[in-house]
VEXRO-655438 format. One record per residue (C-alpha): x, y, z. Coordinates in steps of 0.02 Angstrom, whole numbers, plus 50000, padded with zeros to 5 digits. Example, Ala and Ser with C-alpha at 12.3 -4.5 7.8 and 13.67 -1.06 7.14 Angstrom:
BEGIN
506154977550390506844994750357
END
This chain:
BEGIN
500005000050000500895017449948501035030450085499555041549990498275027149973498855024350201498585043750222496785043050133496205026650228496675035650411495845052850342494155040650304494555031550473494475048950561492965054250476492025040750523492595043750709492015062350688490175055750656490025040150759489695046450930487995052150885487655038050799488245028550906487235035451045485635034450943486145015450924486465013251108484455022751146483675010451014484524993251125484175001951293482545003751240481934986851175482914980651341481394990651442480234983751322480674967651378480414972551588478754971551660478724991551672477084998251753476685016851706475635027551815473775026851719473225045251621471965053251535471325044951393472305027851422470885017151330471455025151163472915013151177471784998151166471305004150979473134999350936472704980551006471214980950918471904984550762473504972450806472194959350817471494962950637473094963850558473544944950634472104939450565472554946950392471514961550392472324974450313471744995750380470425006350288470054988250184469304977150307468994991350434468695009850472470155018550564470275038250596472105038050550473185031550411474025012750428475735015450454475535018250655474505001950669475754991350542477234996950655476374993150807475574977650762477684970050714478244975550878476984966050973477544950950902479444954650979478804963051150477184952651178477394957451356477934973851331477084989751421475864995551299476105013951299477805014051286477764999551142476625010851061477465026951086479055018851028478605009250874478665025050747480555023250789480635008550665480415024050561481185039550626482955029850694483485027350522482825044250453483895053550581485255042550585485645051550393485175068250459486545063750607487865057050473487515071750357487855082850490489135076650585490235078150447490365096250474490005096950651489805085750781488925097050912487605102250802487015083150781486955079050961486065098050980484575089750851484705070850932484545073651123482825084751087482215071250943482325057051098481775067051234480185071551123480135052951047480345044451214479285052751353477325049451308476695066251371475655078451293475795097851291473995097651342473535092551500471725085051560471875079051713472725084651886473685068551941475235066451857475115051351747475685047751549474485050951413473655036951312472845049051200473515058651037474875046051000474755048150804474665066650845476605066150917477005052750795476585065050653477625078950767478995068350789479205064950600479075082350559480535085050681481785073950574481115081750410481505100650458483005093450540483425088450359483005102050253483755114250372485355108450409485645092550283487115097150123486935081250023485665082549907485605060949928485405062950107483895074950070483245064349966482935050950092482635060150226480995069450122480515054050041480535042250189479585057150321478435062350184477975042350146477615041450322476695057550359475745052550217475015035450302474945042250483474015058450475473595065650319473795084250396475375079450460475765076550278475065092450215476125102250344477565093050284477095098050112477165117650163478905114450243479725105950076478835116649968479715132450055481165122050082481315118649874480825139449840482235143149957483445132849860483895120950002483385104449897483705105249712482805101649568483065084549532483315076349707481715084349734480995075249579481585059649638480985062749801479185064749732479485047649613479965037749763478635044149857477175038349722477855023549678477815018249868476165022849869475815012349698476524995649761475654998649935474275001449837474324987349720474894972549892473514979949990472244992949916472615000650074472975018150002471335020549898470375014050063471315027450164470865040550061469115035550049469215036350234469755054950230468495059750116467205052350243468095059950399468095077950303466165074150272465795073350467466835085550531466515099250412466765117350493467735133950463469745134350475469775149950543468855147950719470255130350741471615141850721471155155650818470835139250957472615133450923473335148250936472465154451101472915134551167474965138051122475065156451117476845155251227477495147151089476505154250941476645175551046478495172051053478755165850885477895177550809478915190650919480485182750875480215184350660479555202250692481275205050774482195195750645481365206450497481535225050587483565218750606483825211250457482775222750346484325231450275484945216750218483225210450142482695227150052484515227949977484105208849911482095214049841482985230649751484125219349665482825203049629481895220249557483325223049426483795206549379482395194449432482935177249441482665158849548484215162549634484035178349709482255173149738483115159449846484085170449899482615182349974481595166550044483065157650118483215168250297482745164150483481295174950504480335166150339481035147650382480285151150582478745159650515478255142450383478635131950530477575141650656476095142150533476275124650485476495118450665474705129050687473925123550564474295103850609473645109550791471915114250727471585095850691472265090350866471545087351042473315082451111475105081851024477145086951076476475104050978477895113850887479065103350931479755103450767480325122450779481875118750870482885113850695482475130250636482775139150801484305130250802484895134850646484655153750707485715151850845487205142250747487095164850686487125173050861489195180050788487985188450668487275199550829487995209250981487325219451095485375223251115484975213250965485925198151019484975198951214483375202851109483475185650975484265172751137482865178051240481575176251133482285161051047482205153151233480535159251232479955151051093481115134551122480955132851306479055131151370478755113851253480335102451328480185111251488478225106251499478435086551434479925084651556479105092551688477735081351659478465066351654479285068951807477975071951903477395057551822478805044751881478855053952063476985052452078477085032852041478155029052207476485033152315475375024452188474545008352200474594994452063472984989551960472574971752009471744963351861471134945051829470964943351619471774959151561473714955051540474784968051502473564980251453473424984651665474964987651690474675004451779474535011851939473525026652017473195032752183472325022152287471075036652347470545035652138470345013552139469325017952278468085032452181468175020052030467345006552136466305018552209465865026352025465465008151980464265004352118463165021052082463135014051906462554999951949461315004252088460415020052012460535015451810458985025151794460005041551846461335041051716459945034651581459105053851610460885059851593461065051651422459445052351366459815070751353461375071351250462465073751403464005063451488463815060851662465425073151681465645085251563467515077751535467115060751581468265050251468470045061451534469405056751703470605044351784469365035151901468375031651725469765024451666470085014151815468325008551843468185003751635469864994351651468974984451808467354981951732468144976451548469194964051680467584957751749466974954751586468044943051497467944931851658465844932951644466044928351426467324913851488465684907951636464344909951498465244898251360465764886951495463754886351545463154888151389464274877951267464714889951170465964899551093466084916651035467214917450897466674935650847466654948450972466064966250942465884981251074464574996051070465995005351147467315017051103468685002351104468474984151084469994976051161469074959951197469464948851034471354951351077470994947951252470224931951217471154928551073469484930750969469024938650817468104956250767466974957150639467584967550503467154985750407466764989950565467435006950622468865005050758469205020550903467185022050877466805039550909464995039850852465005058450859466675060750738467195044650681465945031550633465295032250466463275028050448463625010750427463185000650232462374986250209464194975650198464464981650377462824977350429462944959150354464634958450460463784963950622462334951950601463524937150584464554943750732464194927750906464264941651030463874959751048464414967951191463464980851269464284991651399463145000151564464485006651680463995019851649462645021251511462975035551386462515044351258463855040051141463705021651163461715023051148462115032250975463315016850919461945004350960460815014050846461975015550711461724998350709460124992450764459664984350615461014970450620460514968350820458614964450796458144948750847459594944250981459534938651148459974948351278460884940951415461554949151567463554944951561463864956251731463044970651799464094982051688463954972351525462654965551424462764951851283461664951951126462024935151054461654930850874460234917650905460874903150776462324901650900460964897051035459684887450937461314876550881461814873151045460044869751108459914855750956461534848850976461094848851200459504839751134460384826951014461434822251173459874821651264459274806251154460774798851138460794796151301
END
């Protein structure tokens, strides 16, 4: 080997050493993390926690080869379910919000690991400044929003951060990635997956590439290739699954029921984040009265000699880059009841600070505090959260369940067990109070599903009812092999390792997510064994679910599973077993 080829294999040795700690320390998070997903972690129970059991609902389908938006109705795109579902089969044991929350990492490890190698090339600090936020947001299951007083994690708005965190890694990209190949897969792999979580996640994606390709950051043709990859992913997905024309049907019916004005959300979303979005906006009003000089000087000469560079030239600068991520952030938080919101400013703010040479004085105290004042209240709030979260759980007391496996593997204070039980008894007892409740459009709480001791007291009665199915079939001989719930989730085929019926809407908000059911869905629901019927407490929404489908349930027998839960059974399944308890008879 000559002495020039020895000097260019230890300058390519080096390099590599100058990017591997970051990617090495992203490699390190991804083991420690399957390790936990292996321990049999409990998690202090929060708002909303049932919304994880859509993700074992949907699990279930997949095993049983039904494939999202095809064989059934789901409020969000695939991808969240698909990643999910192949994680369960590795961590069958695994705690379920933190196999959930984890699972889009299948997806966002690799993406960032070529925003990490693209960057560490040049500097080494700036990658481990973007990877230590992108797994503090991707790790910790908190919410910005907060519904409930006791610390706990949140079970709710999962695809929300999912969405988040993918727009995190593709402004990390556009904003600080200089191969045009690394671009390329960083905007075709986030935009792929934006695409089949949430689609406004995707369209706020869309407004940050668009600005990002106007601004000259990704060129023509990796942008090109970028958009080729991304359709011809979506043509083979399409043509394996005919998932992607049943998800966009699926939009096109969500649109349909939850038509309003734009404007009234944002003003919402705004008024709901205003430290962030007041302090943004602050900070590019700042940026604009500084740098104006600079920009006039550039419009006087695009004026003269107009061309795509200098219009690049004009567009690429902090204030525009913050202002597209601020108003794309807002506008994915007017679809949203829970999400990491914004997170994905901190690239860009980042990016401004990598600048602070550029300012001394007044104007440098004026653009650090208000980039801390846009930057700080989000990590500070989830961490803070948490926490509270983790210090909270060494007073609480562990759910003690019968048939639920994994899915109780929470804690609460034992003052809350105590009002669920309590809750569960006055449900019981005085029926006829919470049937006046529902009868006129109301919850009995005005925020009854956030509640904890809800949560608790479903968890218990959901537990009480998978023993009471088991007793009935064991009295009965019978076995349900279909399972459906008039309930917002339907764990129970994955519980008892069961089926659901399918085209059937999943996360069954009759009020926002379930379509007025066809006659193929109400063929499935009249060949379903066993309807379940849920009275602790009776509401509103699940009395609206049960007429959605009333014509599929006429005719069924009504049996009394527990106090909580009613069974409608489909009455071949008992007329067979009556014939075949006869035949014995005279055999005998």
């Amino acid at each position: 080997m000559s002495h020039v080829t020895i000097q260019q294999a230890a300058r390519s040795s080096r390099a590599a050493l100058m990017i591997s700690p970051p990617l090495l320390a992203l490699g390190a998070t991804m083991i420690a993390l399957a390790a936990i997903l292996t321990l049999p972690v409990t998690l202090p129970l929060g708002a909303f926690y049932w919304d994880l059991f859509i993700y074992y609902d949907a699990a279930n389908r997949i095993f049983s080869g039904q494939v999202p938006g095809v064989d059934f109705f789901a409020p969000v795109g695939p991808l969240g379910y698909w990643l999910f579902a192949s994680l369960l089969k590795i961590f069958p044991q695994a705690q379920p919000l933190l196999l959930v929350n984890w699972s889009l990492l299948l997806v966002t490890a690799p993406l960032m690991a070529v925003v990490l190698a693209s960057v560490g090339k040049h500097s080494r600090g700036l990658a481990f400044a973007l990877l230590v936020p992108f797994l503090l947001f991707q790790i910790l299951p908190v919410n910005i929003e907060q519904f409930t007083n006791y610390p706990g994690f949140d079970g709710y708005g999962i695809y929300n951060r999912q969405a988040c965190h993918l727009l995190y890694v593709l402004t990390a990209g556009l904003v600080f990635c200089r191969s045009q190949r690394a671009l390329f897969a960083v905007v075709a792999g986030a935009m792929l997956a934006l695409f089949l979580v949430k689609i406004t996640g995707f369209i706020a994606g869309a407004m940050l590439c668009l600005f990002a390709f106007a601004a000259g950051r990704i060129g023509l043709r990796a942008a090109l290739a970028a958009a080729l990859a991304f359709l011809l992913s979506l043509a083979a997905l399409e043509g394996a699954t005919h998932a992607v024309s049943a998800y966009l049907g699926d939009i096109l019916t969500l649109v349909g029921m939850n038509e309003g004005s734009l404007a009234p959300r944002f003003l919402t979303a705004a008024s709901l984040h205003f430290g962030v979005v007041g302090a943004g906006a602050a900070l590019i009003l700042a940026l604009l009265v500084i740098g104006w000089p600079k920009l006039w000087a550039s419009l006087r000469l695009f004026a003269r000699r107009p061309s795509l560079a200098r219009i690049a030239s004009i567009l690429d600068r902090d204030a525009l880059w913050i202002g597209v991520a601020l108003f794309a952030g807002l506008f994915f938080e007017t679809q949203n009841t829970g999400s990491q919101a914004f997170v994905f400013l901190w690239p860009v703010l980042l990016a401004l600070l990598t600048k602070a040479g550029d300012y001394s004085g007044r104007k440098l105290v004026l653009v650090l505090s208000l980039v801390a004042a846009t930057a700080l209240p989000t990590p500070v709030e989830i961490v803070h959260r948490a926490m509270r979260a983790l210090v909270g759980q060494m007073t609480y007391t562990r759910l003690e369940t019968t048939d639920l496996g994994r899915l109780a593997s929470v804690s609460q204070r034992q003052e809350v067990l105590d009002r669920a039980d309590t809750m569960i008894e006055s449900y019981i007892r005085y029926p006829e109070t919470y049937q006046f409740i529902a009868d006129r459009g109301q919850l009995p709480s005005f925020t009854l599903y956030s509640e904890i001791d809800f949560q608790i007291g479903w968890l218990k009665s959901a537990d009480i009812a998978v023993a009471a199915i088991h007793d009935y079939e064991a009295a009965h001989g019978v076995r349900f092999e279909t399972i459906m719930s008039l309930n917002f989730v339907n764990p129970f085929p994955w519980l008892m390792q069961r089926q659901a019926p399918r085209y059937i809407a999943i996360g069954a908000d009759p009020f926002r997510a379930v379509p007025t059911p066809d006659e193929r869905t109400l063929a499935a629901v009249r060949t379903t064994d066993l309807v379940l019927y849920p009275k602790c407490p009776i509401t509103v929404a699940n009395m609206r679910l049960q007429s959605f489908y009333q014509a599929a349930l006429e005719g069924r027998t009504r049996v009394e599973l527990s106090p909580c839960w009613d069974g409608l059974v489909r009455p071949e399944l008992l007329r067979a077993n009556a014939a075949a308890v006869q035949e014995l008879g005279l055999r005998g």
